[in-house]
C-alpha positions as CSV (number, residue, x, y, z in Angstrom):
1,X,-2.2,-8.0,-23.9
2,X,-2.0,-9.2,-20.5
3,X,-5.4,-9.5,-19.5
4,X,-5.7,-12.7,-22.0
5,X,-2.8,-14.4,-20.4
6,X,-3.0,-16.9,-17.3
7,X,-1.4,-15.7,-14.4
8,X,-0.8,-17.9,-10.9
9,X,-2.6,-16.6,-8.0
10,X,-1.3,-16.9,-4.2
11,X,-3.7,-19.0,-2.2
12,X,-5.9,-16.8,0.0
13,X,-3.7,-15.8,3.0
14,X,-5.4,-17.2,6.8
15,X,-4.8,-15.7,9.6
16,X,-5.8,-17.0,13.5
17,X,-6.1,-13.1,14.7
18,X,-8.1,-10.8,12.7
19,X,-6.6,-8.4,11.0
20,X,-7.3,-4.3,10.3
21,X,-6.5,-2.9,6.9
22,X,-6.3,0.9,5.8
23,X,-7.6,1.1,2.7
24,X,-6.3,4.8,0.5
25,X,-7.8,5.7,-1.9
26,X,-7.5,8.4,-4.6
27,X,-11.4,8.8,-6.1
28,X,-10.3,11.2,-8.7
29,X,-11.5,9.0,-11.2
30,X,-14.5,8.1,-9.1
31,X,-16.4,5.1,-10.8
32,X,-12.9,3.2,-11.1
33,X,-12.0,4.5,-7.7
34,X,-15.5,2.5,-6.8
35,X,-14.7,-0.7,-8.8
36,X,-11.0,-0.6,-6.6
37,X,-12.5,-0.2,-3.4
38,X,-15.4,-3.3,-3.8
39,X,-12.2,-5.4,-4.7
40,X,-10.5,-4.6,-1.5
41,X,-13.1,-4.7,0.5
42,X,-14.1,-8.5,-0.8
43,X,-11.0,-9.3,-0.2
44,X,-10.5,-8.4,3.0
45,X,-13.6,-9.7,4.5
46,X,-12.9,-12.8,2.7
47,X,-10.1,-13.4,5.1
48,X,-12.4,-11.6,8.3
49,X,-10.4,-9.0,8.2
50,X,-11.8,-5.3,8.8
51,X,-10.6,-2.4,7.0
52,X,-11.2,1.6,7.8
53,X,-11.7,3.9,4.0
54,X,-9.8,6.8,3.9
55,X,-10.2,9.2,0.4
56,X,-6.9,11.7,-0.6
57,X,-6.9,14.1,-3.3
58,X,-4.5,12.1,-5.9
59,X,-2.2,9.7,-6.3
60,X,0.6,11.5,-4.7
61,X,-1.1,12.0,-1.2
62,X,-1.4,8.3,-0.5
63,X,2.1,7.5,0.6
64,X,1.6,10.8,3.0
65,X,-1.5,9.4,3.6
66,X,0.0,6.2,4.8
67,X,2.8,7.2,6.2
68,X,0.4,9.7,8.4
69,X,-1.6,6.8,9.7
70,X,1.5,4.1,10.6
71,X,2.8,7.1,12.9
72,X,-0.5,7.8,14.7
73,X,-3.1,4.5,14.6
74,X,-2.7,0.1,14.7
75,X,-3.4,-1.1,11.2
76,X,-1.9,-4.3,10.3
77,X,-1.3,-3.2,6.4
78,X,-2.6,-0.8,3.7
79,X,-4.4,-1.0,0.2
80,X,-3.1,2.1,-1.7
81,X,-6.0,2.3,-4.8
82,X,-6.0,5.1,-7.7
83,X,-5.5,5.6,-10.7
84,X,-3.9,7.7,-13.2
85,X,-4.6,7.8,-17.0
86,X,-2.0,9.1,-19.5
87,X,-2.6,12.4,-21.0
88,X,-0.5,15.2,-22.6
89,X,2.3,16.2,-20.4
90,X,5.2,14.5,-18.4
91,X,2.9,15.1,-15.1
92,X,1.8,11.3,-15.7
93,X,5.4,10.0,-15.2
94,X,5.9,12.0,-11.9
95,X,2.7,10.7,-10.5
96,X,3.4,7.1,-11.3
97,X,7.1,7.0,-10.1
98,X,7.0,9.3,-7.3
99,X,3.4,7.9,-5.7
100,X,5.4,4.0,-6.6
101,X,8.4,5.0,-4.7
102,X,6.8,6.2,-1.7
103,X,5.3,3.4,-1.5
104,X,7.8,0.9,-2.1
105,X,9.9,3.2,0.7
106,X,7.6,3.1,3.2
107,X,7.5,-1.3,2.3
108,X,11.0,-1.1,3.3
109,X,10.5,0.3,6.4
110,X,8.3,-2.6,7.3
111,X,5.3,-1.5,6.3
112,X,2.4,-4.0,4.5
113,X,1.4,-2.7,1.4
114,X,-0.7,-3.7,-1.2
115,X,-0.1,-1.1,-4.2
116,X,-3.6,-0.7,-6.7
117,X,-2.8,2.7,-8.0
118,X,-3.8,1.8,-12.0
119,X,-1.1,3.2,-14.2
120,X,-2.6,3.4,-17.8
121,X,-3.0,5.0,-20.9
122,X,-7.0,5.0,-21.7
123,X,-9.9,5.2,-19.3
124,X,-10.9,1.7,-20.9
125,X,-7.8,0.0,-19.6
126,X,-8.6,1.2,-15.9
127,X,-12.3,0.4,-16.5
128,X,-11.1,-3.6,-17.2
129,X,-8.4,-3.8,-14.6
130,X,-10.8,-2.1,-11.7
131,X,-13.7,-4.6,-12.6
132,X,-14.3,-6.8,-9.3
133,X,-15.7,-9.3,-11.7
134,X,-12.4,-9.0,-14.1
135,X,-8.7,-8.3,-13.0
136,X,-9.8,-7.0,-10.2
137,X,-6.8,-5.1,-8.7
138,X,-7.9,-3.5,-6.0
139,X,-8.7,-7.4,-4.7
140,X,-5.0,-8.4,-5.7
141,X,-3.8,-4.9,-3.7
142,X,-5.8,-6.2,-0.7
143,X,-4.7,-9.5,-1.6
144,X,-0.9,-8.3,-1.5
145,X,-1.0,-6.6,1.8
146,X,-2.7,-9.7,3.5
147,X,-0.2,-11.8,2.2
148,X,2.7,-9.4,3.9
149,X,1.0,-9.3,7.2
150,X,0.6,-13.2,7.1
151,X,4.4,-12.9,6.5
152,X,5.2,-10.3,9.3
153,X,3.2,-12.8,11.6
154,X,4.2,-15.8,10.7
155,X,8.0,-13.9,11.5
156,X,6.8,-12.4,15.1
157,X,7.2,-8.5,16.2
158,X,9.9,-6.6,14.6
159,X,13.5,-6.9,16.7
160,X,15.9,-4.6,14.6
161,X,14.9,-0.8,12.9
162,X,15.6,-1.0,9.1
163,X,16.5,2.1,7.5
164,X,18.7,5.3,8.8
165,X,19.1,6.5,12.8
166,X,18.9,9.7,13.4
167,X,21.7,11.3,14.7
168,X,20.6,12.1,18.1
169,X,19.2,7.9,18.3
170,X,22.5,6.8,17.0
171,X,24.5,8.7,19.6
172,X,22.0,7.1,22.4
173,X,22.6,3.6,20.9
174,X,26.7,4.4,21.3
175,X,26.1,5.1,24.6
176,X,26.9,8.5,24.5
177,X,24.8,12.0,24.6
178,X,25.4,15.1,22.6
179,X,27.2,16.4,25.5
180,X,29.8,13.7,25.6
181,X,32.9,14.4,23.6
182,X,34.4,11.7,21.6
183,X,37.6,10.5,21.4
């Protein structure tokens, strides 16, 4: 069981500007949702950092959710916290992968993420793991994105687009419009 083994822990990130952190969370189990969120929080005030609470309906809204709030406000990073419990039908494996991928897509893209969504099979096992005074994984979410932003710091302000151009951008960045025939 991996809550009995020892497990090496990053040194607390620093950082000389404060930072703002967008913390999602998915309350449909509410207590553990609770437990998540008092991690994260700690966490991020540890480090003087601020942080803003948004709630979404499940799992599968945070990377929307996320994605939503790059577009249109200045966080540094996010906390994505939730939690989903196995029960009787395949729905469990589409919520975990597909709410994982979007959040590992929108990390490629640049984004700092710390990913707490709880993936288990009994209420118990999210109860031990959301503990703030046991695994605490909403802390080691929080810790996770403050460790990326330390990172995308300590590397200065993005200088190339990673990912696909659209069309219309790529044909700009040839130095032609859609007017222009090519050769």
């Amino acid at each position: 069981m991996a809550g009995h083994e020892t497990h090496y822990i990053l040194p607390r990130a620093s950082f000389e500007r404060p930072v703002k952190i967008l913390i999602v969370v998915a309350p449909y189990y509410k207590d553990i949702a609770d437990n998540l969120v008092a991690g994260a929080k700690a966490e991020i005030e540890a480090v003087g950092g601020t942080w803003d609470l948004i709630e979404v309906p499940g799992a599968l809204e945070i990377p929307t959710a996320i994605g939503i709030a790059e577009r249109m406000s200045n966080f540094d990073g996010y906390v994505a916290l939730g939690c989903v419990i196995r029960g009787e039908t395949t729905h469990y494996d589409t919520v975990c992968n597909d709410s994982s991928r979007g959040i590992t897509l929108l990390g490629l893209q640049g984004l700092c993420i710390g990913n707490g969504i709880l993936t288990v099979e009994n209420r118990h096992q999210a109860e031990v793991r959301a503990d703030p005074a046991d695994q605490n994984k909403g802390g080691g979410a929080a810790a996770a994105a403050l460790h990326l932003i330390a990172l995308a710091r300590k590397w200065g302000a993005a200088r190339k687009g990673v990912g696909f151009v659209p069309a219309t951008d790529e044909l700009k960045i040839a130095g032609q419009s859609k007017d222009t025939p090519t050769a």
